[in-house]
N, C-alpha and C positions, 0 to 999 in steps of 0.2 A: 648762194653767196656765203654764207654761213662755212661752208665747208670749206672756200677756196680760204674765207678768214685764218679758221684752224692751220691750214696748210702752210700761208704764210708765214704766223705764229712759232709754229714747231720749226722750219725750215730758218726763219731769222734766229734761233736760240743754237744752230748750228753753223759751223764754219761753211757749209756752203749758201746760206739765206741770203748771205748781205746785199746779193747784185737784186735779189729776188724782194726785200722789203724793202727796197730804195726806189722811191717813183721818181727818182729823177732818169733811173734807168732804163732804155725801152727795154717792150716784152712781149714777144711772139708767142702766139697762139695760133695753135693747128686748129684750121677750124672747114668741115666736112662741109657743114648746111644740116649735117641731123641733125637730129635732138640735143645728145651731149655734147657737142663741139659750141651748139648752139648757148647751150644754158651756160656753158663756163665762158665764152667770149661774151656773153651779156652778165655774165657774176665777174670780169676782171674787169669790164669798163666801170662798173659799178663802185666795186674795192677801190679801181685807182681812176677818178674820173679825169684827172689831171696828167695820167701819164700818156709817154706813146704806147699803144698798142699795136702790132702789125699782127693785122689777120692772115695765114697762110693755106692755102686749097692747092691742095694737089688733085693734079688731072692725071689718071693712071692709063684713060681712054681703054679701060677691059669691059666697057658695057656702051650703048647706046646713048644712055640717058646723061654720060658724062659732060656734056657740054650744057644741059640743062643747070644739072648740080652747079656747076662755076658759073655759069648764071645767075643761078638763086644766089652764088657764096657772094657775089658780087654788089646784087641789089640790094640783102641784105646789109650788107657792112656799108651800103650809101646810104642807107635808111639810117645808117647810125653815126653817120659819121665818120668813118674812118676807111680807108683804102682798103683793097684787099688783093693781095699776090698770087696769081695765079702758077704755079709749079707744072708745067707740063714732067713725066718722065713715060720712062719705057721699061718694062717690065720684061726681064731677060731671063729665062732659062733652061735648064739643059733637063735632059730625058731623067724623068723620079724628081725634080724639083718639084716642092709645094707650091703652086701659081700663090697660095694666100704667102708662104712664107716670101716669096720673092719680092712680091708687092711692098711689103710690111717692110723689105731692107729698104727697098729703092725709095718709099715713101717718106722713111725715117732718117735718109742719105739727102733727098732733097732738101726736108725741113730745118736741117739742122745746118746745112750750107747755107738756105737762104737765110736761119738768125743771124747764123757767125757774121754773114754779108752788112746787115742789117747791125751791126755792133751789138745784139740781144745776150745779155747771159744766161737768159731761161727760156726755154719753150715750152708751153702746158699743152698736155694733151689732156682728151677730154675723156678717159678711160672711166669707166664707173666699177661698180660693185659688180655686176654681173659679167661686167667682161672679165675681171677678175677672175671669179670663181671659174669663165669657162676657160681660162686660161690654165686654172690647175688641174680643169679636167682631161684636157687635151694634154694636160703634162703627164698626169699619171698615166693615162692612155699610153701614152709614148715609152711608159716604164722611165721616167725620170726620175734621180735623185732629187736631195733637196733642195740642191741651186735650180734645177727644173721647178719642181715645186713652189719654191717661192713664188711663181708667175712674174708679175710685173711689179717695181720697186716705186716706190711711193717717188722718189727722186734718185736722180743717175746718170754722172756725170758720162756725156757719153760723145763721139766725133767734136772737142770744144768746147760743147754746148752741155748745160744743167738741162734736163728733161724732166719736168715734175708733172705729175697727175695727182690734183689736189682732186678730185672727184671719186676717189679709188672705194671710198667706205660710200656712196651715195647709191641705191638701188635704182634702174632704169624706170620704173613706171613714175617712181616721184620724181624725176627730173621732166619726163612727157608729161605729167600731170600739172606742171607748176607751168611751162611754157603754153597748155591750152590753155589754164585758167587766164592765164598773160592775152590769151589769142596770137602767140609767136608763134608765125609759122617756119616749117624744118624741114627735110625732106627724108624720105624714106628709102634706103639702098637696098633695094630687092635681092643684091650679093649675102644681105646680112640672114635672110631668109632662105637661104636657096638650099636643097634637104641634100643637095649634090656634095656639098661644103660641109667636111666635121662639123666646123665650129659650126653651119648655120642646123645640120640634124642635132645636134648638143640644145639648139636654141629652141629647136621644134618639137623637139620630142623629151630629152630628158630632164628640162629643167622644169616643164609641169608635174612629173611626176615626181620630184624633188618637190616642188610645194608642198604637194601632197603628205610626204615622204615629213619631209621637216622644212617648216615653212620658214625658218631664221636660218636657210641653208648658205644665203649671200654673207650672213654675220659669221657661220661657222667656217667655213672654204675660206674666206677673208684672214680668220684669224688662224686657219692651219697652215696659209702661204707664209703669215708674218712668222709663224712660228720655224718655219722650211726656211725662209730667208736667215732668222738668226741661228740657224745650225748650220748653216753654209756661211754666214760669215768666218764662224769661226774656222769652220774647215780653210777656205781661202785665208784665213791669217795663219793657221798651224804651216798650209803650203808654200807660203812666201817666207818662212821663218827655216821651213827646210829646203828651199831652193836656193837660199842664201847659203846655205852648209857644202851645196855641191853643186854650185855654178862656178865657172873658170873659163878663162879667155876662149880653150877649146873645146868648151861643150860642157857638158855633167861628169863631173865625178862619180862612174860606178860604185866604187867603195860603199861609200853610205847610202847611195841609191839601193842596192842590191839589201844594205842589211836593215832594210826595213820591208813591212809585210806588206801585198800585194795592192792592197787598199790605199796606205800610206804612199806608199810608187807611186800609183795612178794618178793622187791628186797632183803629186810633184811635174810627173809627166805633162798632166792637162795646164800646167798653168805654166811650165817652162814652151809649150808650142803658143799657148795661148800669148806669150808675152813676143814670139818670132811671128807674130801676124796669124797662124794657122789653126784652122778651126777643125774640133774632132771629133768625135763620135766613141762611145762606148765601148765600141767592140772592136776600135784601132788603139783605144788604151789599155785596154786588156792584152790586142796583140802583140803589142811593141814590147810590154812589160813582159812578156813568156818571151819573147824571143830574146831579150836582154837576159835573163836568166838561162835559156837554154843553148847561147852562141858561145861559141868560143874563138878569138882571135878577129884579126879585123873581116870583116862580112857585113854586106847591105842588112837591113833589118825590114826596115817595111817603109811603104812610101804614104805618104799624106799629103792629099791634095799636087800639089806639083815638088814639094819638096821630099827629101830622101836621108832617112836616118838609119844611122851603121854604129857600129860598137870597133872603136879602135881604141885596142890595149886597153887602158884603164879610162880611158872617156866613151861616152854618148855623144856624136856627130851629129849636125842636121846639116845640111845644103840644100838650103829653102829654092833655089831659084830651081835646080832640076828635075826633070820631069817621071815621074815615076808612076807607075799603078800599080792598086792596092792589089 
């Protein structure tokens, strides 16, 4: 409770707290049946006894035991008084999709429709410290920069909705330790352990020997993400301040694209698709940028996703709707 306090604290001293310290406002909480989902929808009833709360459970239905889990999320939240929204979704994806990455959109597409639904301006997820750190691990694994890096943002305005994880500094065994001593019972996703799953081998195997290793590793990981987050802010504000210099009705301005160095492009690049809907990958901002400097005249460049970017005369093209492959 303690933590979600701090949370709200820092969050109302910024332009986005205010829907968030106001209990006249409802506020949705993602909540599993584990442990963490648990301790923070029993620390927000607590903070705000008087507000609405709406507890939310997504059903993924990727394991057997899912009907049980919305079960438990159900009995629970009657135990305490308050309803709770069952989200069925379906988990869609194509051949080299990460089943965890797919889940995590659909799951976080759901939550955030049913606050908006629900008039909520904040949804709290129940992320802790460890899921932190293994989120920067699985970053660097991935050979991520330091918007990778950063892992997960304390708060983030994201589909409508504010999404804040006031639990982000809280370590896993003291949030299960303070729920037995409660006797609150939570349920255990045996997905979270499974050695099949990065993140659950990350859980099984190297974060013991990180204890080991250095046992304030949750405090340290923790503060090398904040530290990744503030070096990618800035990069995202340098990129917005040069996309402004060469965006135009029909696409980018070569010119000053071209006469900055490769690095400086890229971030220009990733945040002019990112702003046309489309999501990209390292090795397509790299391509695109060699092929802008090695084309000459008008010619296709490279395709992204369904959309298709060409270099005509002195602009960069996209036509997001056409179908093209990399």
């Amino acid at each position: 409770m303690a933590a979600l306090r701090r949370f709200v604290r820092v969050q109302a001293a910024q332009a986005s707290g205010g829907a968030l310290a106001d209990p006249a406002r409802p506020l949705a909480v993602a909540f599993s049946g584990g442990a963490d989902s648990t301790a923070l929808l029993l620390a927000a009833l607590r903070v705000w006894p008087q507000r609405a709360v709406h507890a939310l459970h997504v059903h993924h239905g990727l394991q057997p035991a899912a009907d049980a889990f919305a079960e438990h999320a159900r009995e629970r939240c009657a135990a305490w008084g308050l309803g709770c929204q069952v989200l069925h979704v379906q988990v869609r994806r194509a051949r080299g999709d990460s089943l965890e990455e797919q889940a995590r959109l659909a799951r976080h597409a759901a939550l955030a429709r049913a606050a908006r639904d629900l008039g909520c301006a904040w949804l709290l997820l129940g992320h802790h410290a460890d899921d932190q750190a293994e989120s920067l691990l699985l970053a660097l694994l991935r050979g991520a920069g330091p918007a990778g890096l950063a892992a997960m943002p304390p708060a983030v305005r994201r589909a409508g909705v504010w999404l804040g994880r006031p639990l982000l500094e809280c370590p896993a065994p003291r949030l299960r330790a303070e729920l037995d001593v409660g006797g609150v019972p939570y349920v255990r996703d045996p997905m979270n352990e499974d050695p099949a799953l990065r993140r659950g081998l990350i859980r099984g195997e190297l974060l013991p020997v990180l204890d080991r290793l250095e046992p304030a590793w949750r405090r340290t990981l923790g503060r090398s993400a904040a530290l990744c987050a503030q070096a990618a802010g800035h990069v995202r504000e340098q990129a917005a301040r040069d996309l402004r210099d060469c965006r135009g009705e029909a696409g980018l301005r070569l010119e000053p694209l071209l006469a900055w160095d490769a690095p400086r492009r890229a971030q220009v690049l990733r945040a002019w698709l990112s702003e046309l809907g489309l999501r990209s990958n390292a090795a397509q901002i790299d391509n695109l940028s060699r092929q802008i400097e090695a084309s000459a005249g008008a010619s296709v460049l490279v395709g992204i996703g369904r959309a298709r970017l060409w270099r005509d005369s002195g602009w960069l093209r996209c036509e997001p709707g056409a179908s093209a492959a990399l």
